[in-house]
C-alpha positions as CSV (number, residue, x, y, z in Angstrom):
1,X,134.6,29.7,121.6
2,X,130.7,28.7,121.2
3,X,130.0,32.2,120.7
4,X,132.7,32.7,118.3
5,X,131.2,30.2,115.9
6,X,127.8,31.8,116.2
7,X,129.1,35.2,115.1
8,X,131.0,33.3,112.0
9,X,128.3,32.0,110.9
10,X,126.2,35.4,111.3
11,X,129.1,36.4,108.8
12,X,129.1,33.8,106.6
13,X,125.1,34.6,105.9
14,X,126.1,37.4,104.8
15,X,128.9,36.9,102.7
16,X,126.5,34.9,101.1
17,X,123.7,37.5,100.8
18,X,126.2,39.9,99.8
19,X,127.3,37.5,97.3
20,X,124.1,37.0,96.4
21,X,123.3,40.8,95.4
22,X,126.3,41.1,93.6
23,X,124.9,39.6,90.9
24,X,122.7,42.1,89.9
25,X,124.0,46.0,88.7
26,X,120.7,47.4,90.5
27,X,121.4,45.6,94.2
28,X,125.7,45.2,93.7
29,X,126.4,48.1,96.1
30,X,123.9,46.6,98.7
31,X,125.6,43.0,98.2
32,X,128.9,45.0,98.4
33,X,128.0,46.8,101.7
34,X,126.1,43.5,103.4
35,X,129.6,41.8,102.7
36,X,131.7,44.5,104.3
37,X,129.4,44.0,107.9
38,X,129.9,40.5,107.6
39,X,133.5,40.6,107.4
40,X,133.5,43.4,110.0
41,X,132.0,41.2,112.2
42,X,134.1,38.1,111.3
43,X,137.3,40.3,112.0
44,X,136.1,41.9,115.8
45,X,135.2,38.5,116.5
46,X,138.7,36.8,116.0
47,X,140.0,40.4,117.6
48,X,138.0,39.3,121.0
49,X,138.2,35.6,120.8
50,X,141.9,35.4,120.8
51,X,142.6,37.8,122.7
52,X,146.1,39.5,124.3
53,X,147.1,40.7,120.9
54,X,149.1,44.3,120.2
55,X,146.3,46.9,118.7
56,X,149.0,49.0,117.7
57,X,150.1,47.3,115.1
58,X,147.3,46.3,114.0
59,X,146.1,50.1,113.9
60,X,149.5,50.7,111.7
61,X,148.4,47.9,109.3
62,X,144.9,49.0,109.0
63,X,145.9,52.8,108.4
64,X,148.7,51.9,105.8
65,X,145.7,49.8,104.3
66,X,143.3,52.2,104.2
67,X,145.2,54.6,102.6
68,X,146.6,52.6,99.9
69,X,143.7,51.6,99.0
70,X,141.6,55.1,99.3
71,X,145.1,56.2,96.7
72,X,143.6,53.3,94.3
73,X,139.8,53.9,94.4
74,X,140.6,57.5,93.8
75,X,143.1,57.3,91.2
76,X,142.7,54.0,89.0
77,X,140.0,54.9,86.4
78,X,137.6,52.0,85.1
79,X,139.6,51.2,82.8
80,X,142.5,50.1,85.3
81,X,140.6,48.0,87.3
82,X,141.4,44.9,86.0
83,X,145.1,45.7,87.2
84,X,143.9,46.6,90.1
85,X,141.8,43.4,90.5
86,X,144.6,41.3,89.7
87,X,147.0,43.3,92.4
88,X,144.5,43.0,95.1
89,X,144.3,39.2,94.1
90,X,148.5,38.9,94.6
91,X,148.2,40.3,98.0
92,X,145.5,38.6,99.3
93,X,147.3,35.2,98.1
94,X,150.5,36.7,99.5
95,X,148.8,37.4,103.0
96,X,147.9,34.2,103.3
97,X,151.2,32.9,102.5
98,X,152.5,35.3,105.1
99,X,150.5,34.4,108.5
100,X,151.2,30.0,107.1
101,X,155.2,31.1,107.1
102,X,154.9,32.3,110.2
103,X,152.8,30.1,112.2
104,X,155.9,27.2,110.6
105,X,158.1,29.3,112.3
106,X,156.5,29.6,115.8
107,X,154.4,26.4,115.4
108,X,156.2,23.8,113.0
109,X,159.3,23.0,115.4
110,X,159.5,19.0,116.0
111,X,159.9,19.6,119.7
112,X,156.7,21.5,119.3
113,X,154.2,19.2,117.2
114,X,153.8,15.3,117.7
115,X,151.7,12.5,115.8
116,X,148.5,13.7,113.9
117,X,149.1,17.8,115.0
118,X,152.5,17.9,113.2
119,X,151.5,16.1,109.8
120,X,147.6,17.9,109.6
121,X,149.2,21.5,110.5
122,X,152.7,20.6,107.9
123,X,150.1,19.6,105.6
124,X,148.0,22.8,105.5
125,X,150.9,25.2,106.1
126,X,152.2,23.5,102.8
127,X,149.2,24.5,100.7
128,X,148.8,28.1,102.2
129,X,152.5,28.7,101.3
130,X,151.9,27.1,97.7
131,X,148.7,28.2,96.6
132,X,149.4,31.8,98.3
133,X,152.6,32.8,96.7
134,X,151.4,31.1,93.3
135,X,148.3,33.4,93.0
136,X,151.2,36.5,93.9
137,X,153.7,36.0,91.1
138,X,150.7,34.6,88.8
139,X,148.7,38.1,89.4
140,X,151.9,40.4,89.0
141,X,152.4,38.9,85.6
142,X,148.7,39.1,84.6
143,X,149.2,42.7,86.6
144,X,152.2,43.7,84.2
145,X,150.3,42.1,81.0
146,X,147.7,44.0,81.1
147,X,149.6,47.1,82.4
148,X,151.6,47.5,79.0
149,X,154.8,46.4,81.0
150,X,155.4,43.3,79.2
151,X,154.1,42.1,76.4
152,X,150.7,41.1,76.3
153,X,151.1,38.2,73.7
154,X,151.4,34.7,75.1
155,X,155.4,34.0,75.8
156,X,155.6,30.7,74.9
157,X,158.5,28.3,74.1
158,X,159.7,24.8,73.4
159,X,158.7,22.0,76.4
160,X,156.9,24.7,78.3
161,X,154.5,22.3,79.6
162,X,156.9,19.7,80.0
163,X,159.0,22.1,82.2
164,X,155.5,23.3,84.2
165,X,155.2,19.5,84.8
166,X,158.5,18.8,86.3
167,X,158.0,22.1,88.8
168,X,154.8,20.8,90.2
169,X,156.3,17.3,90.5
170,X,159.1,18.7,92.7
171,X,156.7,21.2,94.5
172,X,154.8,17.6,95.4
173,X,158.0,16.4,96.5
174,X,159.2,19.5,98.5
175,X,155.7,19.4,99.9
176,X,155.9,15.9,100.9
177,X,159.7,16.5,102.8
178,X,158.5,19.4,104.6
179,X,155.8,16.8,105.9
180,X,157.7,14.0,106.4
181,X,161.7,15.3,107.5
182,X,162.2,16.6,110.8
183,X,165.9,17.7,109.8
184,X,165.9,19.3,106.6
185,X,162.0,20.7,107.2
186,X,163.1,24.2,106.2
187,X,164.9,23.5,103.0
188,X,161.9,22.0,102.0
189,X,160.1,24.6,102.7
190,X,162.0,27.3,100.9
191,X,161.5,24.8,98.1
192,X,158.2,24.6,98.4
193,X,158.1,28.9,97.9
194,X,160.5,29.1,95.5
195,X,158.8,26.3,92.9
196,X,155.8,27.8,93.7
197,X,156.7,31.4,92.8
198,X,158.2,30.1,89.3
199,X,155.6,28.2,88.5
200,X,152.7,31.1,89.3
201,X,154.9,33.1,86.7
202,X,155.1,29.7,84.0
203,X,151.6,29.2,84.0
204,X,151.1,32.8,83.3
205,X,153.4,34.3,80.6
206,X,151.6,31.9,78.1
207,X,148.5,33.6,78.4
208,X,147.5,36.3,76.2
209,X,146.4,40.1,77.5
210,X,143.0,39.0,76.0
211,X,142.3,36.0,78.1
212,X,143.3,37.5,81.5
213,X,139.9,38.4,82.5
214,X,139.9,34.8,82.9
215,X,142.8,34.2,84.5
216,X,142.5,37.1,87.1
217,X,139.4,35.3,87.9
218,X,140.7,32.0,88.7
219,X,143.5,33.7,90.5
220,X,141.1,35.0,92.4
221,X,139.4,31.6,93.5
222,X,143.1,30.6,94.2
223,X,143.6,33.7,96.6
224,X,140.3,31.7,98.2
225,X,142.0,28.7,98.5
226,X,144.8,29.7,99.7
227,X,142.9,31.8,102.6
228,X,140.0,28.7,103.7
229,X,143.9,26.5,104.0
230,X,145.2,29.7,106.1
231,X,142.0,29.1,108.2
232,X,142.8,25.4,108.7
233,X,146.1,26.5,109.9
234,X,145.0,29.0,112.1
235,X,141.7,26.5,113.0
236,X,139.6,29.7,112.2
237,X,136.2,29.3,111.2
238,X,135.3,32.4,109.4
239,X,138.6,32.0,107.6
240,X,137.8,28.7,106.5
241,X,134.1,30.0,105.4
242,X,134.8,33.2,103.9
243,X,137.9,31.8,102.0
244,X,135.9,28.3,100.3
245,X,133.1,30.7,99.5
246,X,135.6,33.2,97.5
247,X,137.4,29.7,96.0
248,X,133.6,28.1,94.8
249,X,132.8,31.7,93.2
250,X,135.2,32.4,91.7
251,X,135.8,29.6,90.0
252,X,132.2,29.3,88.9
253,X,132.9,32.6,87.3
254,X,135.6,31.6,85.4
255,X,133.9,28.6,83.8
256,X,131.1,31.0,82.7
257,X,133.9,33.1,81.3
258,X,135.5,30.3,79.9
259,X,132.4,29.1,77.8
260,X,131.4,32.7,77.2
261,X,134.9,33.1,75.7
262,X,135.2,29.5,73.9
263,X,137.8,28.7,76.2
264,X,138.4,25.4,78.2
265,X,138.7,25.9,81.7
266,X,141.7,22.9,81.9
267,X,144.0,25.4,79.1
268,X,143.3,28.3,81.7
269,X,144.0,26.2,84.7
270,X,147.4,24.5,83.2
271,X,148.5,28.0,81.2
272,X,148.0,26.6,78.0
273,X,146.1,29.0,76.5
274,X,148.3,31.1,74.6
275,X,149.4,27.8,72.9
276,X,146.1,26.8,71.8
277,X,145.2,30.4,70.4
278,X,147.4,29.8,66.8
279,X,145.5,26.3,66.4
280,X,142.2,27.8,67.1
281,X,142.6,30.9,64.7
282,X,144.2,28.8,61.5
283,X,141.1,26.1,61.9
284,X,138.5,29.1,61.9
285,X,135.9,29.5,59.4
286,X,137.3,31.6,56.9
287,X,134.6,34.5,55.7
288,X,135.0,37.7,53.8
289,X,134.8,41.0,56.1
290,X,132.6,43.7,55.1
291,X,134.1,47.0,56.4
292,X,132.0,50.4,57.2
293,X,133.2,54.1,56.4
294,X,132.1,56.3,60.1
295,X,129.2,57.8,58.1
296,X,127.7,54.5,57.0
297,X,127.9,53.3,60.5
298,X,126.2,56.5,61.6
299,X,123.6,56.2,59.6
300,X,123.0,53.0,60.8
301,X,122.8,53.7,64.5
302,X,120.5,56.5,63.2
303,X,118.1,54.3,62.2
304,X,118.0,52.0,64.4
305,X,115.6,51.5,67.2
306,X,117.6,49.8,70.0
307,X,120.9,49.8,70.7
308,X,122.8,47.4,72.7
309,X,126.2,48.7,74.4
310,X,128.0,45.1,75.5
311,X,131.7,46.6,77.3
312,X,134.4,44.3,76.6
313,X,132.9,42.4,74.1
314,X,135.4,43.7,71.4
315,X,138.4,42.7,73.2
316,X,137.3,39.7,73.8
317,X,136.6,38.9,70.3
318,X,140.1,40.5,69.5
């Protein structure tokens, strides 16, 4: 086990380093490849420290992987990859969710756990389940938002909030059953999925296809969340790392998006941006526009000296 922390932490430098890189356009593919090792290594050392596992299916799952996603890299243009971004998002939360549903089922029995070990393992399963299948409903919705296959306007109606309050209340109280019961542990936990699945999708139809940037992002720090809690489950070290650095990041990034964007990062987090937006466009300074024909607006790029491309600034000001 001693050598199995070592190599995590090997790992864990370099998601940081990678992380690190990635902040630059010039050094992104270098942060993006020094990333890849580390988690290379993270994987073949849970592979050897556990131990007596089936390869084959672990083979299947990494060919089925890699060819979805060599079908997306090659097919989805730039323009798509904030879909794809918010998809990959889903399925990492929904993975998570996955391996804490079935370590309740071989590992959550009553006959099984006692004292501390029962409520500390209950108690993390609980937040893998809830965070993990949250982030997967939330990032199909912002998926089909920004795919054209709903509307994009914020889908708001009366007591929304209200309503979002009342789910996460009960998730709280499903949460706390599954803890505490010992006969009813699985209804509660099928609660605990079920409120969680509504509520990813509640928090996100009142979102605009404008502010989703945003939103992918801090679905993104959930999908870290919900895998450093999968690593608590699993007591896995590099889980726990590699998940609470994707969590901190990610969330950093969307409170820079958030200010960039005038938005508050509390609207993003409880889904009430969408209901802010008609407040904030009726209390805007109200100036006159001064429009361009395409040969005045030539001739002004003609004579100008510098010109600064900035990509998605003009939906975001949309």
């Amino acid at each position: 086990m001693a050598f199995s922390n070592l190599f995590y932490v090997l790992a864990a430098v370099l998601f940081i380093l990678g992380l690190k890189k990635l902040s630059h356009p010039k050094t992104a593919r270098t942060g993006n490849t020094i990333a890849s090792v580390g988690m290379l290594i993270a994987l073949v050392t849970t592979l050897i420290a556990y131990g007596g596992i089936d390869y084959k299916l672990i083979a299947l799952g990494i060919i089925i992987g890699s060819l979805i996603g060599g079908i997306f890299a090659t097919k989805v243009e730039m323009t798509g990859m904030p879909q794809m971004v918010a998809l990959f998002n889903g399925f990492g939360g929904g993975a998570s969710a996955l391996v804490a549903a079935a370590e309740f089922y071989t590992r959550a029995a009553p006959e099984v756990l006692s004292g501390s070990t029962e409520n500390f393992l209950l108690t993390t399963i609980a937040v893998s389940v809830f965070v993990g299948t949250l982030t997967i409903t939330g990032s199909f919705i912002a998926f089909a938002k920004l795919q054209g296959l709903i509307s994009g306007q914020p889908i708001v109606f009366k007591g929304q909030q209200v309503l979002n309050a009342l789910f996460a209340l009960t998730l709280i109280a499903s949460g706390a059953g599954m803890i505490l019961s010992t006969e009813n542990m699985m209804f509660y936990f099928l609660g605990v999925i079920v409120l969680a699945a509504v509520l990813g999708i509640t928090l996100t139809i009142p979102i605009g296809g404008a502010d989703m940037p945003v939103v992918i992002s801090l679905l993104n720090s959930y999908s870290g969340v919900a895998a450093a809690a999968t690593g608590f489950v699993l007591m896995n070290n590099g889980l726990i790392i590699s998940g609470s650095l994707v969590g901190a990041s990610g969330l950093i990034l969307t409170n820079i998006m958030c200010k960039g964007m005038n938005r508050s990062l509390a609207n993003v987090i409880f889904g009430a941006v969408g209901l802010q937006q008609e407040g904030a466009v009726s209390s805007g300074k109200e100036m006159n526009i001064k429009s361009y024909s395409t040969e005045e607006a030539a001739m002004i790029l003609d004579a100008a000296d510098k010109v600064i491309v900035v990509p998605g600034y003009g939906l975001a000001v949309a």
